[in-house]
C-alpha positions as CSV (number, residue, x, y, z in Angstrom):
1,X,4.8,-16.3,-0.5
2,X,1.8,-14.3,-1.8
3,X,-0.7,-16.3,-0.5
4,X,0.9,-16.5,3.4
5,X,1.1,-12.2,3.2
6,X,-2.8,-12.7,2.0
7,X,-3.5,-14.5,5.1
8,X,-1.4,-12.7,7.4
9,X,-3.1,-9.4,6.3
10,X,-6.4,-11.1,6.7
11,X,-5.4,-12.2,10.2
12,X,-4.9,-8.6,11.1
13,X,-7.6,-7.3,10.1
14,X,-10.1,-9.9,11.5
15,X,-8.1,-8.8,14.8
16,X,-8.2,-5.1,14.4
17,X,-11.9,-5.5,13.7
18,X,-12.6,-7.8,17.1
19,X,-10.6,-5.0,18.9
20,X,-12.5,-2.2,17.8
21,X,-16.1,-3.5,18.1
């Protein structure tokens, strides 16, 4: 459960990221 939230949070930041540059 912990380790599915880590990747989902690291999903969305790897997205946000691509978005902003």
């Amino acid at each position: 459960m912990f380790k599915q939230k880590q990747l989902q949070f690291s999903l969305t930041t790897i997205t946000e990221n691509t978005n902003n540059s």
